[in-house]
N, C-alpha and C positions, 0 to 999 in steps of 0.2 A: 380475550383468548388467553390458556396458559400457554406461550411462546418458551424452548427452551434455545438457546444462544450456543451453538457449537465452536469453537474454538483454542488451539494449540496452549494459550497463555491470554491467562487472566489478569493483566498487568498491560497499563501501557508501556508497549515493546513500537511499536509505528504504525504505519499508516493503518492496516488491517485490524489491530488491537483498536484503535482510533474510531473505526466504523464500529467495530463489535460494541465498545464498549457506550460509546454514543446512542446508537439505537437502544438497547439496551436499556437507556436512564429514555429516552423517548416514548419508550412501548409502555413503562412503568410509572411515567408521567401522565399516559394516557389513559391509564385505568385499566392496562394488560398485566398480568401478572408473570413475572419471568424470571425464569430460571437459568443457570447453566452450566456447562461440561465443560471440563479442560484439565491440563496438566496437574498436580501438586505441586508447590512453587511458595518459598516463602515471600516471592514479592507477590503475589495474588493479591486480587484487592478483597472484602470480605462478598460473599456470596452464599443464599438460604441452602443453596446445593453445594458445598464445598466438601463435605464429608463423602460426597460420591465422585469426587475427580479420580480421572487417572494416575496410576503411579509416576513420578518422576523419569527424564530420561536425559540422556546429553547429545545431544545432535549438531550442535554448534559450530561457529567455524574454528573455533578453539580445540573442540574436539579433536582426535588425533585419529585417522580412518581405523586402527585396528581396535580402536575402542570402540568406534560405530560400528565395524562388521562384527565385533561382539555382540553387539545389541542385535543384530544380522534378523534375529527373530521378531525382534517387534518391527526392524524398519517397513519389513512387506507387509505385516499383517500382524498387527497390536493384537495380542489374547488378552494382555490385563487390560488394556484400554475397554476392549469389548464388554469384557465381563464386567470393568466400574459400569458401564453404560447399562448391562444389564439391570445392573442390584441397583441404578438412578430409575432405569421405569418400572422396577417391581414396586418403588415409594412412590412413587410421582405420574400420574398420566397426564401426557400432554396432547395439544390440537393440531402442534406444528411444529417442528425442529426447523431451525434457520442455521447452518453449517457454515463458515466462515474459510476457516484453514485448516484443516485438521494435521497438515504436512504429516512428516515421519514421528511427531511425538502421540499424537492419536493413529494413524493411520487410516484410508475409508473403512477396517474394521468395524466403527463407532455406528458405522450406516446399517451393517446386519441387524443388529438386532431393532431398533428404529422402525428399518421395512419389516421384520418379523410382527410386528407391534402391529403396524398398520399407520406408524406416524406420518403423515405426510411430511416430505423433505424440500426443501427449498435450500440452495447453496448460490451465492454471490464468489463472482469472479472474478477474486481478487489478482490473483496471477494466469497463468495456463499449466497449472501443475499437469489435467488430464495428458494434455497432448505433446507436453515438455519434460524434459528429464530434469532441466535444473530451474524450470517455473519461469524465467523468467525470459523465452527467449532471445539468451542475449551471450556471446561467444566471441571470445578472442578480437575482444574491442567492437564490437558491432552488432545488430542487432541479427540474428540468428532462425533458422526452422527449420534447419539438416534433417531432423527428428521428423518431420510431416508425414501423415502416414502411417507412424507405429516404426518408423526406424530407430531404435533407440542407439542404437549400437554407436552411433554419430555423435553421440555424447562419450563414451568412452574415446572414440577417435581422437576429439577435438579435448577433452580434459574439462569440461566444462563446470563443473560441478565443485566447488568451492575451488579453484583452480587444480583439483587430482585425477588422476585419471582412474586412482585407486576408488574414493569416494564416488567415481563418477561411473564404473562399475557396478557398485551398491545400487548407485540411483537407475543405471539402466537396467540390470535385474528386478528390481522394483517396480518401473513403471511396464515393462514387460508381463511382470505374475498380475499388474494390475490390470493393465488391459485383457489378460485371459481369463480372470473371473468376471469381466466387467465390473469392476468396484463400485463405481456410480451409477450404474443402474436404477437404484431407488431413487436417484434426485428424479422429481418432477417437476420443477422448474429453476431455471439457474435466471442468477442478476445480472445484468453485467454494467459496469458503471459507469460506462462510457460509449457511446455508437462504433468507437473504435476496436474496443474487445466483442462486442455485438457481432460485429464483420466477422472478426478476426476468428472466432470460434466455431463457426458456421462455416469458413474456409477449408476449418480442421474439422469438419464432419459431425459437427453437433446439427442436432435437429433443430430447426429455426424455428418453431412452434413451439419450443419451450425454452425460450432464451426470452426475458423484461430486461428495457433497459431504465436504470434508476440513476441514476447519479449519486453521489453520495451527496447527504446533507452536512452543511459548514453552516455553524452557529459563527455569525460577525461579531460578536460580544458574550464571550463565554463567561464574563463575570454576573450574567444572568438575566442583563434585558431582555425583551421582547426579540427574538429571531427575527432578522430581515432589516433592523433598525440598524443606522451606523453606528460604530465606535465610536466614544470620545476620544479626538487626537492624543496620542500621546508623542513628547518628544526626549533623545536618548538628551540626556544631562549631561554627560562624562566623555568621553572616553576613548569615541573614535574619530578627534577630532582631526585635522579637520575635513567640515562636511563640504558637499556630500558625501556617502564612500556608495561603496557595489556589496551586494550581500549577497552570500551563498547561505542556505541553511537546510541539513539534509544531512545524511547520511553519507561518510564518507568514503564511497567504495566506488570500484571502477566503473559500473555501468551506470552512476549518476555523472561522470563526466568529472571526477576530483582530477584529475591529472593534467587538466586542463587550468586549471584556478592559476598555478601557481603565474605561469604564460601569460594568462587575461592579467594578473597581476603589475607582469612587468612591463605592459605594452599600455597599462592607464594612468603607470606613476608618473609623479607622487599623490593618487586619488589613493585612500587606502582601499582594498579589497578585505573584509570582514568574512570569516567563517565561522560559521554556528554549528558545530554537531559531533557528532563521533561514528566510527566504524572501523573494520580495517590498515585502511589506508591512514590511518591518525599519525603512527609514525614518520609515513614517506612523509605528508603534508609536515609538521613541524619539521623538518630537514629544512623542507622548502624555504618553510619559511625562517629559519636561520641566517639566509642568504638574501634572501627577498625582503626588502626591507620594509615594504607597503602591507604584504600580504598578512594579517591579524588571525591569531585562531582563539574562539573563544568557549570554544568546547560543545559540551548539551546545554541547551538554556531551554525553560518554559513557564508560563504563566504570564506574569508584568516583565520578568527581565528578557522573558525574549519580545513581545511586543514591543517595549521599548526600544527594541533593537531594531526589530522589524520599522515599524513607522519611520524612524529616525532615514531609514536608506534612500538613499536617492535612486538607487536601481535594484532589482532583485534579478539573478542570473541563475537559470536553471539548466545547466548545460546537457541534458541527461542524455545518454547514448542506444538506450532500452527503450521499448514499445511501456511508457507508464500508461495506468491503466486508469488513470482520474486526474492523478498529480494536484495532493492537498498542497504541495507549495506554492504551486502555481494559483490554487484558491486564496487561500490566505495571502498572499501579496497583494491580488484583488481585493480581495473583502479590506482591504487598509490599505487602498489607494495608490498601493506603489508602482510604478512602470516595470514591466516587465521584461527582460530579455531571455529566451529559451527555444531552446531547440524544436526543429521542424519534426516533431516523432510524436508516435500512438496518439495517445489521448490529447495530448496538452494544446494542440488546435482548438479544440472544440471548447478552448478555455481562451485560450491567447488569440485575438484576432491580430492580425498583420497593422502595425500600423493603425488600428483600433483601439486595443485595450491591452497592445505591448507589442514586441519587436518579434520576428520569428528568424532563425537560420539554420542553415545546414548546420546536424550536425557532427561533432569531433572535427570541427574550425576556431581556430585557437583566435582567428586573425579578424573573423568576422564577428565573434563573440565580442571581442574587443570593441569592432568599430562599430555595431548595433548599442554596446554598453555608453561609448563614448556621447553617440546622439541624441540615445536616453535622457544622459546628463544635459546633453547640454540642448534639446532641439526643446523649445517656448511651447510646442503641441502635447510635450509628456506628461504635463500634469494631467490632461483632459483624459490620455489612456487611463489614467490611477481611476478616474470619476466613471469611463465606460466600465473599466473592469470589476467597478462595486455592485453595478449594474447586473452587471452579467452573472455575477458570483449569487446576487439575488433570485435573479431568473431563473438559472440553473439548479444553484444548491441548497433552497430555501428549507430548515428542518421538515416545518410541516408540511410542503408538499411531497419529501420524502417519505413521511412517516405515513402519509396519505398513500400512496405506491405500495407501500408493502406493507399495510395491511390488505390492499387489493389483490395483491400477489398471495398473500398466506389464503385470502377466503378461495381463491380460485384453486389451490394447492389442495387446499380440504374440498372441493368438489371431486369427486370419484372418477369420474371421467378423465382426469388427468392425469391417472396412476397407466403405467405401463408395463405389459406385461414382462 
């Protein structure tokens, strides 16, 4: 098939860039030939379609709102994005578009012309942008759906939207003009990558007859074994001694549960707590840990040096506070054996069994994070989680029975009967 790959940023940016760009090297491994759309962007990685991406935009939480309501035109309805997408199938026919995140830098603009075309549309559910103002059901420390229904107005109430009520405004005007055109319309079948957004969408008025659920695929050895094989152990050399310590690695913003670290920190010394990542919240955390003597930050890491790092853990702690919709961290702690501790929320059950293949609890509990992390360390059963959860990461997230999924999803997509009026 020629497959073309919809997507905001062509660059690994996280989890979403992660699926897109994974499948992506999968489809084109398998003898599909693929293409795709996205931003202009000088970290873009290189792509046959690059001279047909959309123009540039800033949308960021950097951004400052009177710069985004300048852009006010593209955020509801991209005309440049539309038109790259045009002058990409005036060159290019494709059999299938697979749509990722188009957020505010494409907008569903990208979908008119597509459905004009007759391309068949398929789009994975990475967040709930339809039926959310800020994607990510998640509000004033908790998991959130004031919005249900088509309320958006609840998102300006509450400020939800990088926390302004200005930007949040933008976005509820937004999702308002998009719901009155129906913007997603053309999708004909949506992914969702967990049973939990499966539900969850179908709550919020998606039609159950076109919602697959796939999980996403997690290669255990990305330096190019055979998928499904284990890793060779590796262990950290240096650094965080002494072991074991607790590892956080993620993004650090409020709705992963960062404000909580510092807390689980000071209630496990002298074990250090190790952080891997960036967002946000980077600043408050280095405060923290000014003061906190255990708590380690060691920024973004990837490839060997974060593996190393990973393996090395004696626990990996996902405190997240938001409905996640897969939870690659939660994968990859599995897929390399480590015991798990993470919050009782969205998807990450359906990955972390109780006592299984890691620890589960309430979350935004600072106290029980702590005493789930503690028995980690130290209860003679946790290694045996590390061995279920490679298990499971197998089961669940194996490449190729992913790649097997959606191609079954794209052939039924291209059957006509699936288009709606």
């Amino acid at each position: 098939m020629r497959v073309l790959m919809v997507n905001a940023f062509h660059y690994l940016r996280g989890g979403v860039e992660r699926t897109y760009l994974d499948e992506s090297r999968w489809l084109s491994e398998a003898g599909h030939e693929v293409a795709h759309f996205a931003v202009r962007d000088p970290r873009n990685l290189p792509s046959p379609t690059a001279a047909h991406f959309a123009p540039a935009a800033d949308f960021g939480e950097h951004s400052s709102w009177w710069r985004q309501l300048g852009q006010a035109d593209r955020v509801f309805w991209s005309a440049p994005a539309a038109r790259a997408m045009e002058r990409l199938l005036d060159a290019v026919p494709f059999d299938v578009a697979h749509v990722h995140a188009p957020s505010r830098y494409l907008t569903p603009s990208v979908l008119r012309p597509l459905e004009r075309r007759g391309v068949p549309i398929v789009m994975t559910l990475h967040d709930f942008k339809p039926w959310c103002t800020n994607r990510v059901m998640f509000a004033r420390g908790a998991e959130c759906e004031r919005c249900k229904g088509g309320h958006h107005w609840h998102a300006v109430a509450v400020g939800c939207v990088q926390g302004s009520r200005a930007k949040s405004l933008v976005g509820a005007i937004e999702a308002y003009a998009h719901d009155a055109v129906h913007a997603y319309r053309a999708v004909r079948l949506w992914i969702a990558p967990s049973r939990f957004v499966a539900d969850k969408v179908r709550e919020h008025g998606l039609d159950p007859t076109s919602v697959r659920w796939i999980p996403h695929g997690v290669e255990l050895d990305r330096a190019g074994s055979v998928p499904g094989t284990a890793p060779e152990p590796v262990r950290v050399q240096d650094p965080v001694a002494p072991q074991p310590y607790v590892l956080f690695a993620g993004r650090l913003s409020e709705e992963k549960g960062v404000r909580l670290v510092p807390a689980l920190a000071m209630r496990l010394a002298p074990t250090p707590v190790v952080v891997a990542g960036e967002g946000p919240l980077r600043p408050w955390l280095q405060r923290q840990a000014d003061t906190v003597s255990n708590l380690r930050l060691h920024g973004h890491l990837q490839g060997d040096a974060f593996a190393r790092l990973l393996s090395g853990a004696g626990v990996v702690v996902i405190p997240s506070l938001f409905y996640e919709t897969f939870c690659y961290a939660a994968a990859e702690a599995l897929a390399a054996t480590r015991p798990v501790v993470a919050s009782r929320i969205g998807a990450i059950p359906e990955l972390i069994e109780h006592e299984r293949t890691g620890l589960l609890v309430t979350p935004n509990d600072a106290h029980a994070l702590a005493e789930a992390s503690r028995r980690a360390l130290d209860d003679p059963a946790a290694p045996s989680w590390g061995e279920a959860g490679l298990a499971r990461v197998r089961d669940v997230a194996d490449p190729r029975r992913h790649l097997d999924a959606l191609l079954a999803v794209y052939r039924e997509a291209r059957d006509p009967s699936t288009a709606r009026p």
